[in-house]
N, C-alpha and C positions, 0 to 999 in steps of 0.2 A: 521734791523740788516743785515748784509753783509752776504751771506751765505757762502762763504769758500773766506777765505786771506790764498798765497801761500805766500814763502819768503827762500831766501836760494840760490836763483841763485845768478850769477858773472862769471868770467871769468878767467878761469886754461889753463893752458899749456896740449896737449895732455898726456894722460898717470894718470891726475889726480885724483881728484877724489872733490862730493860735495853731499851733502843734504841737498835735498828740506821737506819743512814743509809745510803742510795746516794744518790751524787751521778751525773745523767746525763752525759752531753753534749750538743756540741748538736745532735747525727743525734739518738742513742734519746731524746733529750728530746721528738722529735716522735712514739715508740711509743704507742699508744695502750693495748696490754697489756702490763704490767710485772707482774713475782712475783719473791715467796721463796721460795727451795726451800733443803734442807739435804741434807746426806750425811756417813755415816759412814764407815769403814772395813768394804771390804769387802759394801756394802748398796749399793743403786739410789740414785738421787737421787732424793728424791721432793718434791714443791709441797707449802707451808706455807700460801700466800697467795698471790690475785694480784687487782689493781686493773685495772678496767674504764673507762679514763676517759670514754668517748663514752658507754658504754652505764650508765655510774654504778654500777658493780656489784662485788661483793667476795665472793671463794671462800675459805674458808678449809678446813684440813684436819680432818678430826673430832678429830682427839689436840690442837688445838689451839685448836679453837672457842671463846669464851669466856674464852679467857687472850690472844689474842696480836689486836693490830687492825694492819690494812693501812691506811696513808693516804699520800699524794702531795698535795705543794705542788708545782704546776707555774712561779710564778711562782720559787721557787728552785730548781726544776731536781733535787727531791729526793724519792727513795719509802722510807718509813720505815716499819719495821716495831715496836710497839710490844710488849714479851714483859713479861707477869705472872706470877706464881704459877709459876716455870719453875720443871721437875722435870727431876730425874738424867736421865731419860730425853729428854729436850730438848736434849741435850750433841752437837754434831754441827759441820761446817764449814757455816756458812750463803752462800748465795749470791744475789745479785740477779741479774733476768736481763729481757729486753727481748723482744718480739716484733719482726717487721718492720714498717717503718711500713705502716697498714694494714689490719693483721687482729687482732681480736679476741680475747679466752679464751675463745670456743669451740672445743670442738674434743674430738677423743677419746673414746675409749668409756662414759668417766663425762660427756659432758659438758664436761668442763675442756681447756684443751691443753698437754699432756703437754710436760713436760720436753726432747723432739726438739724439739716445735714455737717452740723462742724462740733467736735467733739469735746476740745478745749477750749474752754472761756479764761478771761481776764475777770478781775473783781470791780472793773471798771471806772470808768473818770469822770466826775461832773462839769458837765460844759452848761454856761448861764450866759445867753445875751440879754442884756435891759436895752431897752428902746430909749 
C-alpha cells in the first residue's frame, strides 16, 4: 500500500492560488507529524509546513508564513496544504511526508524535524507559478 499520494499541483499565474491533497494510509494515517516540504532542481529539500496532531500545533516556513495554511481532516485520512498569493519563486516539486508513528515535529536545530527525520514520502506534486 502506497503510504501518502499527493495531488493538486499545476500551474497558476502569480497572485493565484491551489490546494494540495495527501491522501494517507492506513499505517501513516495513525503519524501523529505530517509536513510539506518542496524541492527544486539541484537545492536541499527544504519544510513548508508541518501539522502537529496530539500537540495541535502548526510550523510554517517564513517565505511562506501568511500565504500557505496547513490542515488535516483525520476522519478522511487527508493533509492539505492550502497556497495563496503563490509567487514565481514557489515553483518547486512539493511533497507530503509522515513521521513514524509516535514522534512529534520536534526536533533539530531550529526546533522543527528536519526532512531526515520523516520516514514516509509521497511521489510528490508539481507546482509552477509564471509571472
Amino acid at each position: 500500500q502506497v503510504p501518502l499520494v499527493e495531488s493538486g499541483g499545476g500551474s497558476v499565474q502569480a497572485g493565484g492560488s491551489l490546494r494540495l491533497s495527501c491522501v494517507t494510509s492506513e499505517y501513516t494515517h495513525m503519524s501523529n507529524c505530517m509536513g510539506w516540504f518542496r524541492q527544486v532542481p539541484e537545492k536541499e529539500r527544504e519544510g513548508v509546513a508541518m501539522h502537529d496532531r496530539d500537540r495541535e500545533t502548526t510550523n510554517y516556513a517564513a517565505s511562506v508564513k501568511g500565504r500557505f495554511t496547513i490542515s488535516r481532516d483525520s476522519a478522511k485520512n487527508i493533509l492539505y496544504l492550502e497556497m495563496n498569493s503563490l509567487k514565481p519563486e514557489d515553483t518547486a516539486m512539493y511533497y507530503c511526508a509522515a513521521r513514524s508513528v509516535g514522534w512529534d515535529c520536534r526536533g533539530g536545530i531550529r526546533g522543527v524535524a528536519p526532512p531526515t527525520d520523516f520516514t514516509y514520502w509521497g511521489q510528490g506534486t508539481q507546482v509552477t507559478v509564471s509571472s
